[in-house]
N, C-alpha and C positions, 0 to 999 in steps of 0.2 A: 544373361542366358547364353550359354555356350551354340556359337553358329554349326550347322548341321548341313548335312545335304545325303537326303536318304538314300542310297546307294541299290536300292532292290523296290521297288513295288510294279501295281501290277491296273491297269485300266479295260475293262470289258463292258460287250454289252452284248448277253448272250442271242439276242434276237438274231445276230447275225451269222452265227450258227458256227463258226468256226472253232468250237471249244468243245469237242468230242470228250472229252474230261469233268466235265462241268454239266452233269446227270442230275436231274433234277430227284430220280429214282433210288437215288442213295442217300439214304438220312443225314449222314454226316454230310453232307455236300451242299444239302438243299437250303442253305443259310446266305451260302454265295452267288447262286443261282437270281442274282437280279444286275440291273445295270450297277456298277461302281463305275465313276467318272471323273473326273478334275473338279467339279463341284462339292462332291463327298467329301474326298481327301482335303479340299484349300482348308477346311478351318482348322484341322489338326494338323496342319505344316505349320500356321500362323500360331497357335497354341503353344509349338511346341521348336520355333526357334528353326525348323527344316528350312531352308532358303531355297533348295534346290534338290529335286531328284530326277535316277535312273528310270525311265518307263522299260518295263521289261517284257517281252513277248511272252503270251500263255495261253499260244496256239499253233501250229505247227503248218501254216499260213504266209507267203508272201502277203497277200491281201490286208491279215493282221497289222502287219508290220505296215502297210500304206496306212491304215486306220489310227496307227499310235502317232506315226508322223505327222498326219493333216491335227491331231491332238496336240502333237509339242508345237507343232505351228503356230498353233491359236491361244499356248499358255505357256508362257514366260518361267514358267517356274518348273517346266521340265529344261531339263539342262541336256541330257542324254535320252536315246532312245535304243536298247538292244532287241533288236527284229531277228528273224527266221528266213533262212533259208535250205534246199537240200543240198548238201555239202555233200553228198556222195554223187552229185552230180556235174558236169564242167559246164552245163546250163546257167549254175552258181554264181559264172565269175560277171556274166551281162547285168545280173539280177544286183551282185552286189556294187559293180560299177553304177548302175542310176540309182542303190540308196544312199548312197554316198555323194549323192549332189545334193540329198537334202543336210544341212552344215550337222544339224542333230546326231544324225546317222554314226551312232559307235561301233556300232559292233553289231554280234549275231551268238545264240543260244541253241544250238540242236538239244534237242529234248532227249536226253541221252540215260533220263530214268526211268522213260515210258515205253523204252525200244526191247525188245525182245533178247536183242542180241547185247550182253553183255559186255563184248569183244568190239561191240560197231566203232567205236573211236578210235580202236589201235589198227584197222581193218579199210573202213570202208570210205572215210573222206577222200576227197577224188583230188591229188596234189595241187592241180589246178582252180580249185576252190580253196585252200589253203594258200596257197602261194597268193591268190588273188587280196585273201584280209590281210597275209601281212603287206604287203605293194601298197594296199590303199591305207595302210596306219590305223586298221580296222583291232576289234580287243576280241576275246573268245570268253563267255559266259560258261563253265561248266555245270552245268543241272545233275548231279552225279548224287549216287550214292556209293556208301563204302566198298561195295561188290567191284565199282566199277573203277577203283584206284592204280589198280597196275594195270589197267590197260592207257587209262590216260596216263599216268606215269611213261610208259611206253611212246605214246604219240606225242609228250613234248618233248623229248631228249629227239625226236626228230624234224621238230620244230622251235626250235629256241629263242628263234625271233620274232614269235605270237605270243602279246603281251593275254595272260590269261588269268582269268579272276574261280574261286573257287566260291560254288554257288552254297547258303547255309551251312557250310562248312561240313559238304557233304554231306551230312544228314547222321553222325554218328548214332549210337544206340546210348542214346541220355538215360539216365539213372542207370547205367550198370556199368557204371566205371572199373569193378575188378574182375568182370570178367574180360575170356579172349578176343571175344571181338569188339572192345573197346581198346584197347590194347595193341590189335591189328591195324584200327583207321588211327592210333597214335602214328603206328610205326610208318603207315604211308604217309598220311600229312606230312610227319617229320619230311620224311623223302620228296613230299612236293614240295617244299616250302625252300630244299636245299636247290631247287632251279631259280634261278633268278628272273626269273619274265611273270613269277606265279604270284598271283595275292590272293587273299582270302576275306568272304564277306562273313561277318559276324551278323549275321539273320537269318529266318527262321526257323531259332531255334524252339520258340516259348511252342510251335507246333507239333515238333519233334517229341515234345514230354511227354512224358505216363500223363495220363488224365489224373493225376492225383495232381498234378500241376497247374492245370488249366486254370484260368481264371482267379490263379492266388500269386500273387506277385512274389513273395517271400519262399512260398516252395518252390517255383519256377527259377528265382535265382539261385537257392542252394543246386538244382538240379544241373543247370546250364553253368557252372564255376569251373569245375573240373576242365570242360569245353575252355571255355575260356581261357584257365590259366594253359593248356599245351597249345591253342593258338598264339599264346604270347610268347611261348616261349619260344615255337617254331620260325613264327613269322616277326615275330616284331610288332611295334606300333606303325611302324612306317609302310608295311604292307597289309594291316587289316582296315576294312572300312565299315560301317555298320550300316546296314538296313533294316528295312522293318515286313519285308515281304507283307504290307496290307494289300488287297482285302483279304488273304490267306489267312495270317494274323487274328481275324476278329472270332477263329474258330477254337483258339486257344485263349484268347484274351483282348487288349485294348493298344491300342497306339499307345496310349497316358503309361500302362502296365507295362510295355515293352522297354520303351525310354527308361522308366524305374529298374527293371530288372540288367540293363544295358548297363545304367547308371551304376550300381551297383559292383560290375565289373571295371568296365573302363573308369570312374572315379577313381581307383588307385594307383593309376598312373600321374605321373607329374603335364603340368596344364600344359605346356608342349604336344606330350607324347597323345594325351587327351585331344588335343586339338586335328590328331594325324587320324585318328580311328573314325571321328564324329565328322568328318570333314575334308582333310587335306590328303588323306591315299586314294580318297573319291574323283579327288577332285586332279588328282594328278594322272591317275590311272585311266579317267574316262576324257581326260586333257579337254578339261573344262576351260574357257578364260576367266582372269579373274574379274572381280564382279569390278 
């Protein structure tokens, strides 16, 4: 079994309240709406070859970010932690100096699909909270959608030395590959992918589908290929990494289903390049040591 290390998932426990997103009052939502933990996920890491994942913030919370820390503290098999900060603020640069004494501590994620302001990234991070990730050797999670392409485009040609990871591969609009606005998130990825500090996460996509995909592994990979084949072409094997955005994931399908559907793409690269997507851009990008 090919070694893994899942680049994107996600640990809560809504009791604690900081997940203003996570509504029990919306149907689609009320499935995730319980604790997901390090206990859930261990048997589908072991299952399925994961050696090592990203915990990723999915709350807009310093406090959050202590709660995934004192997590990767306590289990070995989180390797990374990307936490939250306000990055419009120079408050920022304190906040990010003491996560970064926890050794975990990669990086940070502003929620930049849930803000109002389309424009906030090219606009409103406060220099000083930028200058302070790149100083500390800190990474930038993009959480974007394709709206929000040329603004970030915009704010890394002003930061070139913030290594940055593109979050679900921005979230294009699956099944309508001929129309303009797939066509549009081609035209910017291309344009991200031509900076060299940018990579790209091949996850969650199997959510992004038409519900004609949900839960069918075979329509889910026809639907996600296209996706795929212009990340490969843009980025390379050496700069995508796969994750599996669980417990988001279990709303469109399984762990078992995604690796299938994942498998389906990255299987036709040569076991090298295979080894860079499933593992080694993860692993270099989040400067992992080796095991």
């Amino acid at each position: 079994m090919t070694p893994r290390i899942d680049s994107h998932q996600h640990f809560w426990r809504p009791a604690r309240g900081d997940y203003a997103w996570l509504r029990a009052d919306v149907p689609a939502l009320a499935p995730l709406v319980r604790d997901f933990l390090p206990e859930d996920l261990a048997p589908l890491l072991q299952a399925h070859g994961v050696e090592r994942t990203v915990l990723v913030q999915a709350a807009d919370s310093e406090a959050e970010t202590d709660f995934m820390l004192e997590l990767a503290t306590a289990h070995d098999v989180v390797g990374g932690v990307v936490g939250w900060v306000d990055l419009s603020s120079a408050a920022a640069v304190a906040s990010l100096e003491r996560m970064t004494r926890h050794p975990k501590f990669k990086g940070v994620r502003p929620m930049l699909q849930d803000l109002a302001d389309d424009d906030w990234i090219a606009r409103m991070p406060h220099p000083d909270a930028v200058q302070a990730l790149v100083r500390l050797g800190l990474r930038f999670d993009a959480l974007v959608k394709p709206q929000h392409l040329p603004s970030l485009i915009r704010f890394l040609k002003e930061w070139p030395q913030l290594p940055v990871v593109i979050d679900h591969a921005a979230k294009p609009p699956l099944g309508a590959r001929d129309s303009e606005a797939f066509a549009l998130w081609r035209k910017h990825m291309h344009a991200l992918a031509a900076l060299p500090q940018v990579c790209c996460k091949f996850s969650g996509l199997w959510g992004e589908s038409p519900q004609a995909a949900h839960h069918d592994v075979d329509v889910a990979a026809r639907i996600v290929r296209p996706v795929w084949e212009h990340l490969l072409d843009s980025f390379g094997p050496s700069r995508l990494m796969w994750g599996s955005d669980w417990p988001v994931l279990n709303l469109a399908g399984d762990y078992a289903g995604w690796i299938a559907v994942s498998q389906a793409c990255i299987g036709g690269l040569s076991a090298g390049e295979q080894a860079q997507v499933w593992r080694g851009t993860a692993q270099r990008f989040y400067d992992f040591q080796p095991d």
